[in-house]
N, C-alpha and C positions, 0 to 999 in steps of 0.2 A: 592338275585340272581344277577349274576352279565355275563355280554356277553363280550368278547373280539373282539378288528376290528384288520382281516389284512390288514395292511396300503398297501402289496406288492401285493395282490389279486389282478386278473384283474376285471376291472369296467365292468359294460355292456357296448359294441358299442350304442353309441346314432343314429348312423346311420347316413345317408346323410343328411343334410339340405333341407329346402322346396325348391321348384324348384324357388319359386319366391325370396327367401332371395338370391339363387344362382345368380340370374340374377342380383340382385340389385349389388352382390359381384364381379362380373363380373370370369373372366375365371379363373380357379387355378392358384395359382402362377408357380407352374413347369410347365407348359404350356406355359407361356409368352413366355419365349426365340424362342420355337417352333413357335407361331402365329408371334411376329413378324419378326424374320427372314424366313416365307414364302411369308409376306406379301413385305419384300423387293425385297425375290426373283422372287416372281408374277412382282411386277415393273419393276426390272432390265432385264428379259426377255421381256416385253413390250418394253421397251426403245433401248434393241439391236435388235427386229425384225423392228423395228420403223425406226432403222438406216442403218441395211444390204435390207432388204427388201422395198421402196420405196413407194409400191400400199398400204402395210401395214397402212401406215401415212393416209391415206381416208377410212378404212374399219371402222365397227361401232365396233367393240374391241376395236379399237384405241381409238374411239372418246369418247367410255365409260369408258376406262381404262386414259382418261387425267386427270378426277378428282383424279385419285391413287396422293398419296405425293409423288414424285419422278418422275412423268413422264413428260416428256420434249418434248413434241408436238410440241409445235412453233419455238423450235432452231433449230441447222444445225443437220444435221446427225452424221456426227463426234463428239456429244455433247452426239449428244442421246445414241452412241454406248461408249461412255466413261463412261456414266453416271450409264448406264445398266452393263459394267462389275464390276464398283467401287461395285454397290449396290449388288450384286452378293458376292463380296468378305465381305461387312459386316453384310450379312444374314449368311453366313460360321460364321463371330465370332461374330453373335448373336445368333445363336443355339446352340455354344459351351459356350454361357456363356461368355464371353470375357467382361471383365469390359472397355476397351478401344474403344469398337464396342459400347458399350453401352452408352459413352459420346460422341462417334460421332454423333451417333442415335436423343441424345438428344440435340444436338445443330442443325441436319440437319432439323428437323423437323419443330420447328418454323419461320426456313428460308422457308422450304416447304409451309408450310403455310401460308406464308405471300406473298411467289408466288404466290399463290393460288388464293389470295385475290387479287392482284395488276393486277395480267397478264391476269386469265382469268374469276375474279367474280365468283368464285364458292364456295359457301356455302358448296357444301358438300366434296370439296376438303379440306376445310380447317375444316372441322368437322373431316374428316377421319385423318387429321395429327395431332387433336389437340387429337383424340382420343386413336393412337397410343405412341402419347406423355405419354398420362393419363396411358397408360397400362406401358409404359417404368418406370416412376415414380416409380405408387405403388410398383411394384414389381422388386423394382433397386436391392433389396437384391440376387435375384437369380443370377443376373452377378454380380460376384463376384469370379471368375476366376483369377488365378494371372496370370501377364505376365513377359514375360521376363525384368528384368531391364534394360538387357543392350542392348533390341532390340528398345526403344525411342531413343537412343543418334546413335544407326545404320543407324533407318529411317530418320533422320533429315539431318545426312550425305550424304543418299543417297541421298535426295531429293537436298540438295544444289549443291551434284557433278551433279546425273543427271541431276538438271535442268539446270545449267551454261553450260552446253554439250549441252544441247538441243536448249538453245539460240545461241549457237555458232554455231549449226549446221543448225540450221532453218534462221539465217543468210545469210549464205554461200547457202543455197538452192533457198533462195529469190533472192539473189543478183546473181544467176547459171541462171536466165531469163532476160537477163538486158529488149533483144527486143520483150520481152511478154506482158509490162505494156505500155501505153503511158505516155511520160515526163521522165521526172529521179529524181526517188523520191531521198529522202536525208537516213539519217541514220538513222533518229527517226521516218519516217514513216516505214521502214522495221524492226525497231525494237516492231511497235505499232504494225506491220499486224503479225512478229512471235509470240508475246503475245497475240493477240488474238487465231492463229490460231492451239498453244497449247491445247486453252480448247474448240476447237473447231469450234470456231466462224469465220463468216467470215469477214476477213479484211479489212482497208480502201484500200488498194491497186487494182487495177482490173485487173485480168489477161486473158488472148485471150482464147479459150475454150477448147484449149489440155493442154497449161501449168496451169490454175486455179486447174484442180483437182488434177495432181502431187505435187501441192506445198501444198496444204488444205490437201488431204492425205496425205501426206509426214509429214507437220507442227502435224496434228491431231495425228498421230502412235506415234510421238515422245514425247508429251504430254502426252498418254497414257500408255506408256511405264514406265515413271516418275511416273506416280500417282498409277500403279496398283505396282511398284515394295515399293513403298513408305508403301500403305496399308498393304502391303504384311509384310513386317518386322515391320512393328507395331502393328500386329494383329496375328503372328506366336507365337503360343505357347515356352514354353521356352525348351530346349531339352539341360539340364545338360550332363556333363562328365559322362560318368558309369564308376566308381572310387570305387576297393573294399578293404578298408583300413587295414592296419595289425591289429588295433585292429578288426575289424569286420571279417576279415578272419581266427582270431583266434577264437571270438566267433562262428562262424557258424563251425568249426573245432572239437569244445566242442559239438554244438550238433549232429553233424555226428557220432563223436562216441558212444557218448547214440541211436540216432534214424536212423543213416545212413541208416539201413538193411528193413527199410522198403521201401524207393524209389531207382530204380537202377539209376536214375538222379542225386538223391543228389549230390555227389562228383561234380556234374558239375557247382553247385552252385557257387563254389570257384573260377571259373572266375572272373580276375581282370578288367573287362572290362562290369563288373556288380555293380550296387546297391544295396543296400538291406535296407530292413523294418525289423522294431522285433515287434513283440507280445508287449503289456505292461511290462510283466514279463521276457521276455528276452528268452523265452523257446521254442519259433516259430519266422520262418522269412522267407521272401518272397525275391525272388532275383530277378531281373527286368535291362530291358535297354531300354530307351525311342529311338524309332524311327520312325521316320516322325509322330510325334504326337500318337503316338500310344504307349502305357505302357507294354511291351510283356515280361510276367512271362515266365520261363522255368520251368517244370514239379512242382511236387507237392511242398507246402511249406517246408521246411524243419525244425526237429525239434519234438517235445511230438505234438500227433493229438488233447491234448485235447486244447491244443493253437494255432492251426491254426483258431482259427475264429479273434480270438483277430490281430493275422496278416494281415488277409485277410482287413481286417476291416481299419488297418492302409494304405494300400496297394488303395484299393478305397478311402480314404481321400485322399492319395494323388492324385492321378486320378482324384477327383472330383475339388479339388485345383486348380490344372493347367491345367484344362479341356483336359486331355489326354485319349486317348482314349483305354480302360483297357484291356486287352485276356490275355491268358494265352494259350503256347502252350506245347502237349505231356503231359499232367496232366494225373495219373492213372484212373480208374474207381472210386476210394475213393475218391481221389482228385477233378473229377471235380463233385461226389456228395456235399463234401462239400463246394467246389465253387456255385454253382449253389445252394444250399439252403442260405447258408449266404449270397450272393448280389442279388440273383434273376434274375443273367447273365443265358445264355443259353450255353448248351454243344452238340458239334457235333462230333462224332467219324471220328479221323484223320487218321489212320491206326493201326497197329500192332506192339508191340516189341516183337523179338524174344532172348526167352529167353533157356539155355538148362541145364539139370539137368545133374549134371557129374555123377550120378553114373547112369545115364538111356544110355550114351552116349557109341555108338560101332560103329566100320567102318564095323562089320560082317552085313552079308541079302545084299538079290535083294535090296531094296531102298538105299545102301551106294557104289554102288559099284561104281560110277563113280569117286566120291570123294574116294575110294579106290584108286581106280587103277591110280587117278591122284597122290597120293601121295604117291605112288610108286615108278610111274615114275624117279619123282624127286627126289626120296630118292637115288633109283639106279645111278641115273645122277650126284653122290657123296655132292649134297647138306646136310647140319647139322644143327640142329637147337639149341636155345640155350633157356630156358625160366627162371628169374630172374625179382626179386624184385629189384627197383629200386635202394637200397640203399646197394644193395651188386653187383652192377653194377661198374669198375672203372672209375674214373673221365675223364678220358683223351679217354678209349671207351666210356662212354656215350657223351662227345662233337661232337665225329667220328657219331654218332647214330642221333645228334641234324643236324645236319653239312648234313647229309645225307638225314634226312626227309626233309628238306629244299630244299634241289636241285631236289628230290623227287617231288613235292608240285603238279606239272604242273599248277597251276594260281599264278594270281600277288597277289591274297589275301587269307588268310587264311580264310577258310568255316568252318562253323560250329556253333551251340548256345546252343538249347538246348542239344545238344547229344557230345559237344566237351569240352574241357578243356581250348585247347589254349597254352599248354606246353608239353616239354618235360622235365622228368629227375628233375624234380626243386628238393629241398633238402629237401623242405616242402610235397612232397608226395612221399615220403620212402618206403610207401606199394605198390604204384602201380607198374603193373608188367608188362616188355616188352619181346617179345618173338623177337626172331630176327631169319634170313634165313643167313647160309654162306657158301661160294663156295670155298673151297678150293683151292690155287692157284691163286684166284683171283687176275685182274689184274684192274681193273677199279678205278676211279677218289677215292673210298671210302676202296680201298681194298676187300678182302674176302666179306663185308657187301653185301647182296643182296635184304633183306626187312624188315621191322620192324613193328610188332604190337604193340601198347598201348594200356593197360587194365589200368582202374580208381577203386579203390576202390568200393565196394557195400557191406556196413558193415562188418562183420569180418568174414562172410563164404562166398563174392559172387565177381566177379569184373566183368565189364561194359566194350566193347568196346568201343574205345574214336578216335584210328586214327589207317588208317592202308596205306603202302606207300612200294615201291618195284622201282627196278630199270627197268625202260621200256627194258632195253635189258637180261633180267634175264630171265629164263623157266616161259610160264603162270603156275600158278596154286602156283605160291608163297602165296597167302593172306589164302588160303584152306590150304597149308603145316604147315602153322603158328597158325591157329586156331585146328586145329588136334593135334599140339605140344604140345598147350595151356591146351587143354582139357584132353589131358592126362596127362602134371605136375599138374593138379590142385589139386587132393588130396593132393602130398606131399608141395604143398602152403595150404596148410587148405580149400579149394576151395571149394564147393559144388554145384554152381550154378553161368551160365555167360550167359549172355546180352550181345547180337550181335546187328546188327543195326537194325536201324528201317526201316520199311515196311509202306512206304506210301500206300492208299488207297488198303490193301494187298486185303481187303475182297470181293472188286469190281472185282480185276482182278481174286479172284479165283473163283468166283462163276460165274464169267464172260467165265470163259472156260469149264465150264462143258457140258455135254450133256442135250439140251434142256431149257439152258437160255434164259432169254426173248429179245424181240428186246431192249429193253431203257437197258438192262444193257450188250448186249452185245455191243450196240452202246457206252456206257459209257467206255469199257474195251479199246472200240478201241481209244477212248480221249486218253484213259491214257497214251495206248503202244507208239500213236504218242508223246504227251508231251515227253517219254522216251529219245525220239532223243537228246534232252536237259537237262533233268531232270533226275536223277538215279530215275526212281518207279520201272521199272518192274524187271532190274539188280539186283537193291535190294534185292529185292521179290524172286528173282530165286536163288536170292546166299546163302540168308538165309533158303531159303526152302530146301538146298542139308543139312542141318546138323540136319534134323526134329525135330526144335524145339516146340517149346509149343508157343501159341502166346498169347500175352497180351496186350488188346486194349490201347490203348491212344487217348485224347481226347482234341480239342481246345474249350474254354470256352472265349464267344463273347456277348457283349450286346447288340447286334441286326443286322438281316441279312444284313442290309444296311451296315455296319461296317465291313463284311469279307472281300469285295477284299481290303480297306483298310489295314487290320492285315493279306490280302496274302503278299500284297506288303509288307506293313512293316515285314514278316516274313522273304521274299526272302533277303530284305537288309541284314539284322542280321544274316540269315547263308552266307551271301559269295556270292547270285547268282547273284545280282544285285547291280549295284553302279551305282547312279543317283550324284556322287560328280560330281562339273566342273575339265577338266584336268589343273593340272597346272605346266605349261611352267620352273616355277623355284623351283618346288618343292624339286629338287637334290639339288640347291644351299645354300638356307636356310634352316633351321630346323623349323618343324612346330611347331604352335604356341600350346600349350599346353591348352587342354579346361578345363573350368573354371566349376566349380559343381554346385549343384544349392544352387540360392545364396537365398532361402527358407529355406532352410531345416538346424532346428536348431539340437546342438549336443545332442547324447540322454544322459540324462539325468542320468539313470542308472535303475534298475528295481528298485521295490520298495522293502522296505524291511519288509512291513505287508501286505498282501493282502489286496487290500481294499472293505468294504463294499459296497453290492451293496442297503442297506437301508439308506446308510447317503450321497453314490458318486449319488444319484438317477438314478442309470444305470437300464434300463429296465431287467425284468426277459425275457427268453424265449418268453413268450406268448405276451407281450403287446412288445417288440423289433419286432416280426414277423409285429403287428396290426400298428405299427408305424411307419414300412417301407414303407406304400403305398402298393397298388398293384400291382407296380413293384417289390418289396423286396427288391428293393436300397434304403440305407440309405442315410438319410441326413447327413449332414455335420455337425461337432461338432463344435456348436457354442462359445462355451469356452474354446478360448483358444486365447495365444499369436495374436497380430496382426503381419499376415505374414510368421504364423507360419500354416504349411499345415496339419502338422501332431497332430494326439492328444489323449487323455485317448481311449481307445477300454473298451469294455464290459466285464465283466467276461467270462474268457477262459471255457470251459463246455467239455466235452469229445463227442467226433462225435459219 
């Protein structure tokens, strides 16, 4: 008689440990970053209410929170409000993980403590710093965040300009009171009161009772100024070029033509002004642009679905690497199911895309008639329209067409991410199709030209609205003439199906005007219509609703509520609505500096050319990958691999 073991079997859960082995073990290790970047931030709010607030420095908070490491009681004010925003900033890159927060941590600490001990005898001050020590220690492996390399040799620079500035100018402030001090000090005592009065402290010098605090504030801002901009770039995650290269633009090209027709986004992958992830096997990839610390996917991965986890999977290593913070926006209903099982992120429905089926499509019935009779008008008013594939377009009109969207544009930036291209005409997208508006006669800066649609590929029955642009002094209802032109060449394009834009929060604002909505959602509808004033939602929403299409939800996938207005804002940046860059004065004279990729991310290798086992690679099955996510479903980071290297082996690819 003989028994056979599956060695791939799941084991039993042994379960939690006893509560006292727990204790002895102290807190989980993924918790660490969490505990003590709150615990910095408990101090560093002590220490600036200590410094703006004055009655604070006597209350028994105060007198309880002196024993915290970090809290600065007995200095100036100006120390305590410095000390409180620095601590502030490396509780930020101790809960992202930040290996350089991490070695500041560990060198402030025994200084803490050794304050602790000298200044005010306190045993439990220096048990609390020796104990946040011990937690930083054990569990140094979790910060382990890469940083920028080239934002050390940034901060150092800054810190040298700014502070030779700030000595000059704390100088020149000291020496702006000559008849505020008694005597006439010399150059080395104003140069001892502006060194002190950097970090706070106050100086040998004594000044009368209206110029002392101008000079101490004055000296103090400029000190702080220095050390918050200092931390600031040495503790800023690293935020690569989004660079998408001919070979990878070829790759992802290969799989739009096998998978294109399942996402109407795909096509828009091919922005060069994107990155992209593959799967192990080259058969899935995830397209991405890092902004303001934030990693923001545009719709579904693109490529075979049984390889989108193996992508996905690449996609959060890196995320977890550079401590970036992960979403994905406009992902389908499949898309952010299989987001939201593979990492254990959360999906919140973002609006609607309107989608229309060309052989459901008539301007006949009551519900078309407006868009009837607008395109009518304009027909009569002897406008033509013309609708072609990009690569039977000629060269010298499609320049006239580029030439024209541009002066078109009305802002200084091109808008758009997930739902744009970012070109016109290129010679690498042959299929897509533009429909153009012309006025016979015309006399204007572009000729006859009077609007222009782009449609993007959406596999080989469908194309995607991408841009749409018209002359402000042309008949309204140009962008309506051009979508009706559209829809009826699309059989003899092979057409079957097209994607208009998207409808932000469509479902709010329709359910929002019915009869007998509730007060919170017609209050919501009214948000939205105001945002409107700035925002296309409801425009959207109404322009898309005149061609009744079919709606198809899309979805932003977030790992956790605290992290949305972060990936709103980092979303606003990425399409165009907001630019938080500084202006700069000679930006026409020189040519900007070309940004630099990230200097992690090693070349891929290539896919493999055996699949590999998942009983000799010991890659989990299904069941024990889910149990050894944690109860978050976020994977841990793959420990083997390259040093430096963010990215690495993914799991076997499995069909969604």
């Amino acid at each position: 008689m003989s028994a056979t073991v599956d060695r791939d079997a799941p084991r039993p859960d042994p379960g939690p440990p006893k509560g006292g082995r727990r204790r002895l073990r102290g807190p989980r290790p993924e918790s660490a970053p969490a505990i003590v970047g709150a615990a910095c931030t408990f101090v560093g709010l002590v220490d600036i209410a200590a410094g703006v607030f004055p009655r604070f420095r006597h209350s028994r908070v105060h007198t309880v929170a002196e024993v915290l490491p970090g809290a600065l009681g007995p200095f100036a004010a100006a120390l305590s409000l410095s000390a409180g925003i620095l601590l502030l900033l490396l509780a930020h890159g101790l809960r992202r993980r930040k290996h350089r927060a991490w070695r500041a941590a560990v060198v402030l600490l025994p200084l803490g403590a050794a304050a602790q001990f000298a200044y005010r005898h306190s045993p439990v001050g220096v048990l609390l710093s020796l104990a946040l020590l011990w937690l930083l220690v054990r569990h140094r492996t979790q910060f382990a965040a890469l940083p920028d390399p080239r934002s050390r040799w940034r901060a150092l620079a800054n810190f040298v300009s700014m502070g030779a500035g700030s000595i000059l100018l704390g100088l020149l402030i000291v020496s702006a009171h000559p008849g505020a001090t008694p005597g006439s000090p010399g150059v080395a005592d104003r140069l001892e009161h502006v060194m002190y009065g950097l970090f706070g402290i106050e100086g040998p010098l004594a000044y009368t009772a209206g110029a002392a605090g101008t000079v101490a504030y004055s000296l103090g801002a400029l000190g702080l100024l220095t050390a918050v901009t200092t931390v600031y770039l040495a503790l800023r995650p690293e935020h690569p070029a989004a660079r998408l290269t001919p070979e990878d633009e070829e790759r992802l090209r290969v799989l739009l033509a096998e998978h294109g027709g399942r996402d109407s986004l795909g096509h828009f992958a091919l922005r060069r002004d994107k990155a992209v992830v593959f799967s192990p096997s080259g058969k899935a990839a995830v397209c991405y642009r890092v902004v303001s610390g934030v990693m923001l996917a545009g719709g579904d991965p693109v490529g075979d679905v049984e390889a989108w986890p193996g992508a996905i999977e690449r996609f959060m290593d890196e995320a977890t690497a550079h401590s970036w913070t992960p979403a994905v926006m406009g992902c389908s209903e499949t898309g952010a199911r299989v987001w939201t099982r593979e990492t254990g992120l959360d999906a919140l429905e973002l609006g609607d895309e309107a989608v229309v089926d060309v052989a459901d499509f008539s301007l006949a019935g009551r519900a078309m008639r407006n868009v009837r009779q607008m395109v009518g008008r304009i027909e009569r008013a002897g406008y033509r329209t013309r609708v072609r594939r990009v690569r039977d377009v000629p060269a010298e009109e499609l320049e006239r067409i580029r030439r024209a969207a541009a002066d078109w544009r009305g802002t200084d930036t091109e808008r758009g991410f997930s739902m744009a291209l970012g070109r016109i005409g290129d010679p690498a997208d042959g299929d897509a199709v533009l429909a153009t508006a012309h006025q016979p006669g015309g006399d204007g800066p572009h000729g006859d030209l009077k609007a222009v649609i782009h449609f993007v590929p959406w596999g080989a029955d469908g194309m995607s609205l991408e841009l749409m642009r018209r002359d402000r002094a042309a008949d309204p209802g140009m962008n309506e003439l051009l979508i009706v032109a559209a829809l009826r060449s699309a059989p003899a394009l092979g057409v079957v199906r097209v994607s208009l834009n998207f409808a932000m929060f469509r479902a709010a604002l329709a359910r929002g005007e019915r009869i007998g909505a509730g007060p919170v959602l017609r209050a919501w509808r009214a948000l939205l219509v105001f945002l409107s004033r700035w925002f296309q939602i409801e425009s959207l929403y109404r322009f898309n609703a005149k061609f009744r299409p079919r709606w198809e939800p899309r979805f932003v996938v977030f790992r956790g509520s605290r992290d949305l207005p972060r990936i709103g804002l980092a979303a606003l940046r990425a399409e165009g609505f907001v630019n938080l860059s500084l202006p700069r004065p000679l930006a026409g004279r020189r040519p900007a500096r070309e940004p630099a990729p990230c200097a992690h991310l090693p070349p891929w290798p290539g896919p493999p050319r055996t699949p590999p086992d998942p009983r000799r690679t010991g890659r989990p099955g299904p069941g024990r990958r889910d149990r050894e996510a944690g109860s978050g479903g976020l994977r841990r980071p793959i420990r083997n691999r390259p040093p430096g290297c963010p990215t690495g082996s993914a799991p076997s690819e499995r069909k969604t």
